[in-house]
C-alpha positions in Angstrom: -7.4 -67.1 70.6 -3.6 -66.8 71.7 -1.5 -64.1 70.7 0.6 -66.9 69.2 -2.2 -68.1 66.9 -3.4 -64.7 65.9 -0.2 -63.2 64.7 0.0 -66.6 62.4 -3.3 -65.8 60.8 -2.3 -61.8 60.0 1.2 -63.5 58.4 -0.8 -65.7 56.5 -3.3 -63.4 55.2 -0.2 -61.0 54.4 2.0 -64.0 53.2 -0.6 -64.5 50.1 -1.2 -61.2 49.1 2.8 -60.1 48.9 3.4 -62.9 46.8 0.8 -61.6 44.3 2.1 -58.4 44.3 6.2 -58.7 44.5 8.0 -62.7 45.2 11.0 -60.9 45.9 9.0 -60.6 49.3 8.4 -63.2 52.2 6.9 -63.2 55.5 8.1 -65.1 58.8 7.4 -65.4 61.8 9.5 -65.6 65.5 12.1 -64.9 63.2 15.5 -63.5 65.0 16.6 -59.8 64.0 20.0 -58.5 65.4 19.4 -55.1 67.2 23.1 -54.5 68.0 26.2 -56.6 68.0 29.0 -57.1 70.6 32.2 -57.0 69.4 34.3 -60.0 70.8 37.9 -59.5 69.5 39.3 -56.6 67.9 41.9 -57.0 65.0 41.8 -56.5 61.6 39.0 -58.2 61.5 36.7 -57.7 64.4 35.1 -60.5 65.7 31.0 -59.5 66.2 28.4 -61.8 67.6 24.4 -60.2 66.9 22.5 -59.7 69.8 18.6 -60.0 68.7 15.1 -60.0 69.4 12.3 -62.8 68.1 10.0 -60.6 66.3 6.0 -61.3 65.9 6.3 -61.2 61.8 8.7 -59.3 59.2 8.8 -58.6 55.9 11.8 -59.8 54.3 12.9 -58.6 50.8 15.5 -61.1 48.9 18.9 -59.5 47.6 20.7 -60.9 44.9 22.2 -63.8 47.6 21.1 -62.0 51.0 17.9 -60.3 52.0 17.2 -57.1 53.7 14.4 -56.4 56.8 11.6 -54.2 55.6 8.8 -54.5 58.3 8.9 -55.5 61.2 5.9 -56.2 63.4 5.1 -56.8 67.0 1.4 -57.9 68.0 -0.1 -57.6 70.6 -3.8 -59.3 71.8 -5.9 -57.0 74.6 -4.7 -54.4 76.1 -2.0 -52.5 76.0 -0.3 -50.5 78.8 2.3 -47.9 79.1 4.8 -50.4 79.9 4.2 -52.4 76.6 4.6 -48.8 74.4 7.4 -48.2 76.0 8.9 -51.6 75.4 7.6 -51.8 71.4 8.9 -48.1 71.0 12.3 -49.0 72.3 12.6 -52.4 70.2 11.5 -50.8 67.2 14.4 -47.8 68.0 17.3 -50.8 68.3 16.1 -52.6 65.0 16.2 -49.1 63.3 19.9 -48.5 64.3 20.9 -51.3 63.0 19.0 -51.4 59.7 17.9 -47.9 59.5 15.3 -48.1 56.8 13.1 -50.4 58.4 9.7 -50.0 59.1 8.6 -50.9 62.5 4.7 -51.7 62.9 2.3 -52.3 66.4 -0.7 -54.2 65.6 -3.1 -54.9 68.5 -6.3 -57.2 68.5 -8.8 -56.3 71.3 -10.4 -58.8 73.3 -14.3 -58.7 72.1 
């Protein structure tokens, strides 16, 4: 199974229990959270454009009109080296600065 098509089963397994337990709370997937933003113009005010990674899954809690992140996860199937730690670690460390409550998650599926 691809990494693709696992992280799609774990969303929907997670999907259907946090709408049992609070609908104020949705899962999605490849979904695009802002890690830092650039400013283009400066002025009163400042022009920004978000500069973000596709996460594996979040958790997204609605806002009266917006939403906040809450979890963020990154999957990964067989595996995992140093490198892809390293990488995780310092994704998770950019989406935190940004939105500093989030909780930043590694789940990893071995090849049996």
């Amino acid at each position: 199974m691809r990494e693709t098509e696992w992280v799609e089963l774990v969303a929907d397994a997670v999907r259907s229990d946090l709408a049992q337990w609070d609908g104020s709370l949705t899962v999605e997937t490849q979904f695009k959270l802002p890690y830092g933003y650039e400013i283009l113009t400066y002025g009163e005010m400042p022009e920004a454009e978000a500069i973000s990674f596709a996460t594996d899954f979040i958790v997204i809690e609605a806002t009266g009109g917006g939403w906040k992140p809450r979890v963020v996860v990154e999957a990964k199937v067989g595996n995992i080296t140093t490198h892809d730690a390293i990488t995780y670690s310092h994704k998770a460390a950019n989406h935190k600065s940004v939105f500093p409550y989030l909780s930043a998650t590694l789940i990893i599926r071995p090849i049996c």
